[in-house]
C-alpha positions in Angstrom: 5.1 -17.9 -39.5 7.3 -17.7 -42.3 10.5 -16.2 -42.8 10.2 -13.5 -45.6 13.6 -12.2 -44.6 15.7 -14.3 -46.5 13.5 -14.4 -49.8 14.7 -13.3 -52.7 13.4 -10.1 -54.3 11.9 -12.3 -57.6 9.5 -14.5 -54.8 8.7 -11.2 -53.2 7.4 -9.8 -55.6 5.3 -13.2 -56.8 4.2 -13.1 -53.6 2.9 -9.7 -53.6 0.8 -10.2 -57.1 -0.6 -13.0 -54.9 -1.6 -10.5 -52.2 0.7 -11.4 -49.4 0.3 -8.6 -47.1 4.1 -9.7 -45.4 5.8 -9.9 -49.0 4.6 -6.3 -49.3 5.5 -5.7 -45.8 9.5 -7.3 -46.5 9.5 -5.3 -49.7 8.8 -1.6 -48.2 11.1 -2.6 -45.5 14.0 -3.7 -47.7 13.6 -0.9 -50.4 12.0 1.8 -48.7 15.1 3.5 -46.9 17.2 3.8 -50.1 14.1 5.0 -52.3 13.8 7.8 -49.9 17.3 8.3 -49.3 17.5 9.2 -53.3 14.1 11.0 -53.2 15.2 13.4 -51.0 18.6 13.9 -52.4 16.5 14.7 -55.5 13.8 16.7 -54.5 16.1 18.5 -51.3 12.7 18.3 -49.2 12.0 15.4 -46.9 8.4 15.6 -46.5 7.9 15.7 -49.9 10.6 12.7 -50.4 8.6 10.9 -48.1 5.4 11.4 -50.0 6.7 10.2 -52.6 7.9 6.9 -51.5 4.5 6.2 -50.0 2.5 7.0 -53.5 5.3 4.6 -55.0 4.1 1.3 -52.2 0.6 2.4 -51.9 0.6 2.2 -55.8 2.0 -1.0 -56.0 0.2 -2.3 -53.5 -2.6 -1.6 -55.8 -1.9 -2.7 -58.8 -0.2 -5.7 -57.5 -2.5 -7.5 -59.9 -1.5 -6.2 -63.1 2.3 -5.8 -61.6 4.4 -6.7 -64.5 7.8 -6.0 -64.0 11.0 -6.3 -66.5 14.3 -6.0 -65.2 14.4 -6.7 -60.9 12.1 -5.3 -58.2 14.9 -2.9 -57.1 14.8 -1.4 -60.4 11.2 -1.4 -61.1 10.7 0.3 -58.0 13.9 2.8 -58.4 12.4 3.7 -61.5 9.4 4.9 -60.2 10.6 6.2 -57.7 12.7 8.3 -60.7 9.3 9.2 -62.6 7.3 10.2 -59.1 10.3 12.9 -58.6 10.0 13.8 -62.1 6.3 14.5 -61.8 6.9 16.2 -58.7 9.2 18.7 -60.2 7.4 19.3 -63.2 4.1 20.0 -60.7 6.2 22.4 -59.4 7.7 24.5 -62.3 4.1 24.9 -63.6 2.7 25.7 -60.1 5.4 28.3 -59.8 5.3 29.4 -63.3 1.1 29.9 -62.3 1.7 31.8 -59.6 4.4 34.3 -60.3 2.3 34.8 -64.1 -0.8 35.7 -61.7 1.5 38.2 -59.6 2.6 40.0 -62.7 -0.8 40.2 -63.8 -2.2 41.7 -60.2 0.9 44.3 -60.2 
């Protein structure tokens, strides 16, 4: 079995295009915590932190193929991370923006 440990982040993520299940596995293990650390810090909700870390790996998990990234893995993924709370918030000023619109209109 090989080590995937020690790997750098760059041969992870060659790795992964390949479609090394383990290099994916190293890759949630080593970023996840601190991508959900800052998710929650942003969104002040766990579950919805957590969700958002998931859709980030089960993402690029699936696009592994097409995965081109420009700076480091770290920030590729820290960026996403960014834009996945960004969506999330903007989903939620419209969905509250929806519903309290529909409550003026029933009063």
């Amino acid at each position: 079995m090989y080590n995937y440990v020690g790997i750098s982040d760059d041969k992870l993520g060659l790795l992964l295009k390949n479609g090394d299940h383990q290099a994916f596995t190293e890759i949630y293990n080593r970023h996840s915590p601190a991508l959900l650390l800052h998710a929650i810090q942003r969104l002040h909700d766990e579950d919805d932190a957590k969700d958002v870390v998931h859709e980030i790996f089960f993402s690029l998990w699936n696009k592994r193929d097409e995965l081109v990234i420009r700076t480091n893995l770290k920030g590729y993924l820290h960026i996403a991370m960014q834009n996945k709370v960004l969506d999330r918030i903007s989903h939620e000023k419209v969905r509250t923006q929806y519903a309290n619109s529909l409550q003026e209109f029933l009063d």
